[in-house]
N, C-alpha and C positions, 0 to 999 in steps of 0.2 A: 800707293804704298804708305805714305804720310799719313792721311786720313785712317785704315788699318793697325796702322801703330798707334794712335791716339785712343783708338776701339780698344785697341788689345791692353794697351796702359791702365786707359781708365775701368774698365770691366775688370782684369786680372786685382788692379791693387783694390779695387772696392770691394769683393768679393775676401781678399783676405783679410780684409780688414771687418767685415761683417761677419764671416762665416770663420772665423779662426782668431783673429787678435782683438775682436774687443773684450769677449767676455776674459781672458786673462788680464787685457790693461784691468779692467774690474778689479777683480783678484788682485793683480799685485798693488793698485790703490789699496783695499780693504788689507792687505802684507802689509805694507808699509806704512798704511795710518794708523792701524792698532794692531798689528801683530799676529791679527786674524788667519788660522788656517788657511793655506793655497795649496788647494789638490794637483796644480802643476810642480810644482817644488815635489811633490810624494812622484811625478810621472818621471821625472830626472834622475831620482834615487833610484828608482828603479833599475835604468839600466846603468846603475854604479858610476855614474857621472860626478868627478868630486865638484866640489860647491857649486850644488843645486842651485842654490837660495840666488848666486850671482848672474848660473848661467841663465834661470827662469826670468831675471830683470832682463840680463841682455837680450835675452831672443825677443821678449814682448816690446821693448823697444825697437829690434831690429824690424820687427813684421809691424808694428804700428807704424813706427816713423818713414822707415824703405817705403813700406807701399801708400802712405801722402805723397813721397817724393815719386814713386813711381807715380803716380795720378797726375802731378802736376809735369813730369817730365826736367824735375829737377836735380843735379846726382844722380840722374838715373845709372849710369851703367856702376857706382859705386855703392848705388842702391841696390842693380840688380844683381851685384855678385855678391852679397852683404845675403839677401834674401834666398840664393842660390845655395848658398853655405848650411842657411839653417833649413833650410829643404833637404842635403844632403845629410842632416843631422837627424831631421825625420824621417825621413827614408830607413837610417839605422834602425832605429826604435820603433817602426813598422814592422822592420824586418826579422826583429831577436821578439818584440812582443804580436807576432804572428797576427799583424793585420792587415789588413789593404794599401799597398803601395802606391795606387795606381792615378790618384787624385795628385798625390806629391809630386809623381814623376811627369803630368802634366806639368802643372806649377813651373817644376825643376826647371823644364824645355822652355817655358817662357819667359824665367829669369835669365838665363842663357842665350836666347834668340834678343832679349830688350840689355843684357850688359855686350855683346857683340856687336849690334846692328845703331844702339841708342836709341834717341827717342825720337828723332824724325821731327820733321819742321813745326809739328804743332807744339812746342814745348817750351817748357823756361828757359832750358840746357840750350837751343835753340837759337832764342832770341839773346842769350849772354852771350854769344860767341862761341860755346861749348858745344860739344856732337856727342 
């Protein structure tokens, strides 16, 4: 079970951190260093989300930094219900801009199964005395 929880850890957060939060950490560096257009900030406006600008910082912190902690099994379960959160936020915005749910609500189930179960003996959380 242990070993499986470290599979699922480090595969699940590496994966959104490739295939979802870098190219925005990008973006909000190129935001925040000079002011440069982020096409995420226009995705938030979208569905009438007041200050875009703040929640577009939050989430790419949440899915960048959550899912290192998820990898390492650190904060995980503070990680995985933090990540959990902004899955159920995407999900919304799947749902009102009529796209594919079906990746998120993966996602969803494995932040869920890693903030319930925690991170199992291979972990940081682990080795501090944390479960």
């Amino acid at each position: 079970m242990d070993l499986g929880n470290l599979i699922l850890r480090v595969v699940t957060g590496a994966s959104v951190i490739i295939f979802h939060s870098w190219a925005r950490v990008v973006g909000m560096v190129k935001f925040l260093g000079s002011g440069k257009h982020w096409g995420f900030i226009d995705m938030l406006q979208k569905v009438g989300l007041p200050l875009p600008g703040f929640f577009a910082i939050l989430v790419v912190l949440v899915e960048f930094i959550g899912s290192i902690f998820i990898i390492l099994g650190l904060f995980t379960r503070i990680s995985a219900i933090g990540l959990a959160l902004v899955l159920i936020f995407a999900i919304y915005f799947q749902i009102v801009t009529k796209a594919s749910v079906e990746l998120s609500l993966i996602y969803l189930s494995i932040f869920i199964f890693l903030a319930l179960a925690g991170a199992g003996k291979f972990s940081l959380d682990s080795k501090s005395g944390r479960k």
